[in-house]
N, C-alpha and C positions, 0 to 999 in steps of 0.2 A: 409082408405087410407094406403097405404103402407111407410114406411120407407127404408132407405139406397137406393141402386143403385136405377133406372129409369129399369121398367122391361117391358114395350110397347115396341109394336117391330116393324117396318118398311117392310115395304111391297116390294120385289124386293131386298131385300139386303140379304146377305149370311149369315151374323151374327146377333143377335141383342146389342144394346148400353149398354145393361148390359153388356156381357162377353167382349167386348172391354176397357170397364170403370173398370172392376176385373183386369184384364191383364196389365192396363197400371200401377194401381195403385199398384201391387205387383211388375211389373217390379221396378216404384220409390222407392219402401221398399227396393227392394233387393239392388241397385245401391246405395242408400244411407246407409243399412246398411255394404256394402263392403267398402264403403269411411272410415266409421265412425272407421271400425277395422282395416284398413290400419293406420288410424290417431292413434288408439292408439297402434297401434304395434309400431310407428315408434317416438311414443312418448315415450315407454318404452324404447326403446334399447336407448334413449337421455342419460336416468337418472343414472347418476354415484352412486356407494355404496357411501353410508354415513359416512363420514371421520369427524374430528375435523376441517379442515379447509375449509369443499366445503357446510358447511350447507345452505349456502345464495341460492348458485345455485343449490342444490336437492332441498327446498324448496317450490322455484319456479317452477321448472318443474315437481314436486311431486302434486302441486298445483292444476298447472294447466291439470293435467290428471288426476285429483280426481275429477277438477269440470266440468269437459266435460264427465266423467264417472257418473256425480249426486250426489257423494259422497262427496265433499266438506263441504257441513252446518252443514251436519249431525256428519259428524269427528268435526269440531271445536265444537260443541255443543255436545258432545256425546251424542248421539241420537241412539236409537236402529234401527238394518239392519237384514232383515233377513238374516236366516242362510248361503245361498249359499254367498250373496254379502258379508257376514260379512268375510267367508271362505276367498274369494277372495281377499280382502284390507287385513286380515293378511299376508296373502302370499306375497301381493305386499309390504308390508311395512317392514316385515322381509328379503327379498329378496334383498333390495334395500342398505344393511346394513352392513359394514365390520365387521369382527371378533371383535374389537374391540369396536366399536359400538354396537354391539349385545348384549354383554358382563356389558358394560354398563348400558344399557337400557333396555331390555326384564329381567322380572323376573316373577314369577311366580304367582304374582297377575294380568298384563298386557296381559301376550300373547296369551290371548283367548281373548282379544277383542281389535278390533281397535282402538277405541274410546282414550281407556286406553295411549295405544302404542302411537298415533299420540301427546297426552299429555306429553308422559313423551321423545319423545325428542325434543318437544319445552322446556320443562322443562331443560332437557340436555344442549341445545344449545342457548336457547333463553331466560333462566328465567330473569327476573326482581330483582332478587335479587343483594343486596350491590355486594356482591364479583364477580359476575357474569358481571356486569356491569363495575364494576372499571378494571376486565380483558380484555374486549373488548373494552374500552375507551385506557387503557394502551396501547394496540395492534398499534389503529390508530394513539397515541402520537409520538409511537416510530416507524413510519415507516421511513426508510430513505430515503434520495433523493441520485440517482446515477446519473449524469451526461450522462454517456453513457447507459442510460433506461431509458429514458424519462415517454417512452409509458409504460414501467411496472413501473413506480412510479404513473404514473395518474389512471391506474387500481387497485392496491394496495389502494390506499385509497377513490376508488369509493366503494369495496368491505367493506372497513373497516368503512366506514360511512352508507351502509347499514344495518352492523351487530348491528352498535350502534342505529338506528332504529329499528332495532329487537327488544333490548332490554329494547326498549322504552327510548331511549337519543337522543331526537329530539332540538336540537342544532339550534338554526340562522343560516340562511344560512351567513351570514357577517362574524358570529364567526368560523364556517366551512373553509373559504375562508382566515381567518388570520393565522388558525391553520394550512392550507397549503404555504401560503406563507413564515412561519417561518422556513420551512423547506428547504426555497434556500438556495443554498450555497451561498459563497461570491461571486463567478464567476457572478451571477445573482442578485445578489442586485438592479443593475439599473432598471433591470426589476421591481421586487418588489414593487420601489418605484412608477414606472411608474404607474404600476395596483393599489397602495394604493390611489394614487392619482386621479383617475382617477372617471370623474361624473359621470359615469353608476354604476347599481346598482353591490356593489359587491357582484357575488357568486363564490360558488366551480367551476361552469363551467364557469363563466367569465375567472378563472384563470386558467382551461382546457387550455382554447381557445387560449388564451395568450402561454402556454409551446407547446403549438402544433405548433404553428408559428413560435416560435424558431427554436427548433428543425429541423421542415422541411426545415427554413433559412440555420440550420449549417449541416443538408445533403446537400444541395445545394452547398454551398460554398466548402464542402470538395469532392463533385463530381466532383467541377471544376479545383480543384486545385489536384483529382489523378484523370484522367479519366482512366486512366486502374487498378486502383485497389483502391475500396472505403474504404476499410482499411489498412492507413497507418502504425496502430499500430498491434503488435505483440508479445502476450502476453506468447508466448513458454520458459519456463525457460532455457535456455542452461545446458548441461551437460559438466563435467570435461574431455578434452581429452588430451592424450599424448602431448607433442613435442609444447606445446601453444607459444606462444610470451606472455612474461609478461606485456606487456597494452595491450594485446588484453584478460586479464581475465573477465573482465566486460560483452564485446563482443565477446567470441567468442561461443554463445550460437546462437539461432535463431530469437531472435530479435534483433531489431535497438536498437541501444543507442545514448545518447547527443554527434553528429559530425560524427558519426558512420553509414554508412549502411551497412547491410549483402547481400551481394547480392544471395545468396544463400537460405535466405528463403524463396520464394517466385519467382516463373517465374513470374508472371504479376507484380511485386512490383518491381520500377523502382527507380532510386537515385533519378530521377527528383519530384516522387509523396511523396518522404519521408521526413515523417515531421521533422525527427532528423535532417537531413541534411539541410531543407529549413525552418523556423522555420515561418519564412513572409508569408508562404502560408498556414499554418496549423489555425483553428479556434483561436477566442481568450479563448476562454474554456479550451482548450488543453494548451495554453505557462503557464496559469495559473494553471492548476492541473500539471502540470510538474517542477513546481515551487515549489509549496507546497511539490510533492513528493521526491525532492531534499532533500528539508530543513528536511522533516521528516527523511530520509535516512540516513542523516549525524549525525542526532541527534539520531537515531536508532542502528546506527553503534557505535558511542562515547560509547553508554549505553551496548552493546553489550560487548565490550571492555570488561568495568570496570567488568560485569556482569564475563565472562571469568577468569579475574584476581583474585575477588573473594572466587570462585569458585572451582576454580583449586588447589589452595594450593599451590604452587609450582613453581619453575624458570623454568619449562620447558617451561610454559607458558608465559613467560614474553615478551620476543618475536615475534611479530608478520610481516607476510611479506603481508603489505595494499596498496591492489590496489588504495585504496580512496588518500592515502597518497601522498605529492609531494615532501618532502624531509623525510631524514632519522630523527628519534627522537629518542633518548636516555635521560634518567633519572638519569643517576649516572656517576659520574665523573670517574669512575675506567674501565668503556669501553674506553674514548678517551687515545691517546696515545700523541696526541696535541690539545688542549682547550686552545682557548681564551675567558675570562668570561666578560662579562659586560651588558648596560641593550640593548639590542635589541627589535623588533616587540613579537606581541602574533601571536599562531595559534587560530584562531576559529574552535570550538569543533560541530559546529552544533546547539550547545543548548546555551537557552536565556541568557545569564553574564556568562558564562564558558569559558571565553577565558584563556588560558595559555601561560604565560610570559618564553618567551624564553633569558635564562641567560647566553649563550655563546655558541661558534660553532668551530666543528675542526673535527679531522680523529679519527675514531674510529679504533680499530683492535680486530676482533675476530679468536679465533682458536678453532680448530677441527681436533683433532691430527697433522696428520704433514701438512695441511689445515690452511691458514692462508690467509683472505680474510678482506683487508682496503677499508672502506669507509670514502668517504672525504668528507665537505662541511655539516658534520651531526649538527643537532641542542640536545642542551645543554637545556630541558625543565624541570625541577625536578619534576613539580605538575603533571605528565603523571604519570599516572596507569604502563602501557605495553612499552615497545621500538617496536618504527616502523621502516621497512625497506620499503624503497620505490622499487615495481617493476620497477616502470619509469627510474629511474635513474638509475636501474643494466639495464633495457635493452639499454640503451644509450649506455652502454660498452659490449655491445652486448651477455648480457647471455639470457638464452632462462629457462622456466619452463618446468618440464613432471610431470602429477599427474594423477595418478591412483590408487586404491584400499586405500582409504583415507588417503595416505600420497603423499609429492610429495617433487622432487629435484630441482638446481638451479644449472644449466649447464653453462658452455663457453668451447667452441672449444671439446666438447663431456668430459671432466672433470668436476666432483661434485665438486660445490664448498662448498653446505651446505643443510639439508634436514630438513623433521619434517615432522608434521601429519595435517592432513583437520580435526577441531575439528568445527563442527557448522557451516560451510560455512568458519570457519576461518583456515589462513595459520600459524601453530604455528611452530615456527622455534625452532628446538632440541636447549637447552642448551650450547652453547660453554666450551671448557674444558679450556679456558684461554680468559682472555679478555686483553685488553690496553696494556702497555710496563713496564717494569719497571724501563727505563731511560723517564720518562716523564714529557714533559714541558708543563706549564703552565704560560699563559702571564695571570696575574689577573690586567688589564688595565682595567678601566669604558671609554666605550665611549662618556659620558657625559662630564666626567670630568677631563678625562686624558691628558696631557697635554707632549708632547716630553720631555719638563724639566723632569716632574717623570717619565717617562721612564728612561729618564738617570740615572736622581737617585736611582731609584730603583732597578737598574743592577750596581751600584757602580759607576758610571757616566763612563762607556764601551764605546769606541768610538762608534758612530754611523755605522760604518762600520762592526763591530763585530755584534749587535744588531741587524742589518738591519731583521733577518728573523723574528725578535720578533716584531718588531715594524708593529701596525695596519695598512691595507692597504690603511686606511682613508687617512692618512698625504702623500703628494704626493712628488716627488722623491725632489721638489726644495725646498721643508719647511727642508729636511733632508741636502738635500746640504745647506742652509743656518743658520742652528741652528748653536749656537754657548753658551757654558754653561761658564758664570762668576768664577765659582768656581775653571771650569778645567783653564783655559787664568791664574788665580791667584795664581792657585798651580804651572804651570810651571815657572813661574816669580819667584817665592819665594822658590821655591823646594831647600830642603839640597841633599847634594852627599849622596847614602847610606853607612850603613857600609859594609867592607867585609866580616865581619863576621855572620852568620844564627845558628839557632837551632830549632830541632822538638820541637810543641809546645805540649803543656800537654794534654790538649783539643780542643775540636772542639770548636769555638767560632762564633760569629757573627760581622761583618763587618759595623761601622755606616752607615751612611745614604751619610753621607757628607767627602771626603777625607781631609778637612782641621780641 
């Protein structure tokens, strides 16, 4: 009997059933073997070169075109290929490999055989070893969570819980699932607790599932609340220009700030969609990282400051003109020209029990040759690092700033009133050639405990009407029209005539307390 095809032939028919059964069965060879090299052509060009951080995903698609090429058992097993196939996987394995990787890995025991190769960069990437292990456990510990990347924080440590799989760290999925949950922030806590609590079973992709819904909520809501422009924020640093208005240093860059919109960054970005301006319609995520980023800011700034003062060595630095600031502060008694001391409020510094106690407040006067610029209403802080000028309060008197080429000035009516340099983001204002007066008063009253009686006394009991500019604004005009001092009603009752006679005295002397 014969073997293979059917070779009888049919009577009436053009062909016989052998050459149609040859014909159909090389046609299916040929169509399936053009599928087969279409598939792996188009599975090569997939496969990225082999970097330190994409081993999980060549792996994979190394994988799976090694086992659809046959090659797979044989590589994990080192298993001998003949010569052509053997050629062939070196080529593919070396090819698939960056400079740096190659360099690594291929040496001169390895790169004549695959078997070898395919070993030593599991060995590379995936060994089992202590230190290998504790680096890719570290990796997934420290990944962080961002707020605005959701979806690249859920990737980040799907990747990073497969590498620890690689390397044989097969973890609970519960313990998986807590080790990502520890990475909310506070904004998300409630969530947290929601999902700890909750009776389905916990996994990694229970808490997938959970940050997806969020998320796609707080697109939602911030869809609705900008419909012509889904991002309200705007993250472009402003640059220093000419001719600014000093509160618009903050803003006058290309994003929005706290009260502030630019309307210029942006055609589709509208006042109505901006979160600075509308704060009610912006997610609850965003009022609370805008919070923290405040508080960090202030405490960033503070540290900045001192970091500055430090640093510098020097008075030229002492100085400083702070957009953050709201009134003026000075350190030392010998800027004010008039100081009133006693104990007043703190400033807060931004940072946890660093508040500074403010001991009295008055006009300062600084010069700068024949430049001589008073500020009024300044605060008396001793424990400050640096003296602050507040822009806010010169632009109320209408001066304007210009900064370029890292220094900048402080104009009104197109006259300098005082310059310095851009040191760090910071405004350091030149040195003054003179500070304070050298007729300078000083009320050293406590508002605690000061009382019009020591005032009196302590100007030698001066009418009230002499005194009137020294005396705190506290005491209102009818405590003044009705004080009345026992001492003074008793010396004029009893007062002797003086003599007519006087003489210069020897020395300068001091005056009691009390004229009687």
């Amino acid at each position: 009997p014969t073997t293979g095809f059917n070779v009888e032939t049919d009577a009436g028919s053009g062909s016989t059933p052998s050459t149609r059964n040859v014909a159909t069965g090389m046609a299916s060879t040929s169509t399936q073997d053009g599928f087969r090299q279409a598939m792996l052509k188009s599975a090569l060009d997939t496969i990225p070169q082999l970097t330190e951080e994409n081993y999980s995903i060549w792996k994979d698609k190394m994988s799976a075109l090694l086992k659809l090429r046959g090659a797979l058992i044989n590589l994990e097993n080192n298993l001998p290929f003949d010569a052509d196939m053997e050629a062939e996987l070196i080529l593919l394995i070396i090819s698939k490999m960056d400079s740096v990787t190659h360099n690594n890995v291929v040496t001169a025991d390895n790169r004549d055989s695959p078997g070898k190769l395919w070993m030593a960069i599991k060995e590379k990437f995936a060994s089992s070893q202590a230190s290998n292990r504790a680096r890719v456990f570290k990796e997934f510990l420290y990944t962080k969570f961002k707020e605005d990347e959701v979806e690249g924080f859920i990737t980040d440590t799907k990747v990073s819980i497969k590498k620890l799989v690689d390397v044989g760290i097969d973890l609970p999925q519960d313990i998986i699932a807590y080790l990502i949950l520890f990475k909310f922030p506070e904004s998300l806590q409630s969530l947290k607790r929601q999902i700890m609590h909750s009776d389905k079973e916990l996994t990694a992709e229970f808490v997938y599932n959970h940050l997806n819904q969020v998320n796609n909520e707080s697109k939602a809501k911030s869809k609705d609340a900008a419909p012509t422009n889904q991002a309200a924020l705007f993250s472009n640093k402003g640059k220093n220009r000419p001719n600014t208005r000093l509160d618009q240093n903050v803003s006058s860059g290309k994003r929005c700030t706290n009260g502030y919109h630019n309307p210029k960054q942006d055609a589709n970005h509208s006042s109505d969609s901006c979160w600075h301006l509308h704060p009610d319609k912006a997610p609850e995520w965003w009022g609370e990282a805008q919070s923290k980023w405040e508080a960090s800011k202030k405490s960033n700034y503070y540290m900045s400051l001192v970091t500055l003062w430090v640093e510098s060595g020097n008075s030229n630095s002492r100085i400083i003109l702070d957009s953050g600031s709201s009134s003026h502060v000075f350190n030392d008694k010998r800027f004010f020209d008039q100081l009133e001391l006693g104990d007043f409020d703190s400033i807060k510094t931004g940072k946890k029990d660093a508040n500074l106690a403010i001991k009295g407040t008055g006009q300062v006067t600084l010069s700068w040759g024949r430049m001589t610029v008073s500020l009024k209403n300044c605060l008396y802080v001793p424990d400050i690092v640096v003296n602050l000028i507040s822009p806010g309060l010169l632009d109320k008197k209408g001066c304007t700033v210009s900064a370029t080429g890292g220094k900048f000035q402080v104009l009104k009516n197109g006259l300098v009133l005082f310059s310095g340099r851009i040191r760090n983001n910071m405004y350091a204002v030149r040195n003054p050639d003179k500070i304070g007066s050298q007729n300078q008063y000083i009320n050293y009253t406590n508002n605690k405990t000061g009382s019009l009686q020591e005032i009196h006394e302590k100007y030698a009991h001066a009418s009230m009407q002499r005194i009137k500019s020294l005396i705190p604004e506290s005491f209102s005009s009818v405590e003044l029209k009705n004080f009345e001092c026992k001492d003074c009603i008793l010396s004029k009752i009893t007062k002797q005539s003086f003599n007519l006679e006087s003489h210069r005295a020897s020395k300068v002397f001091m005056k009691g307390s009390t004229l009687i």
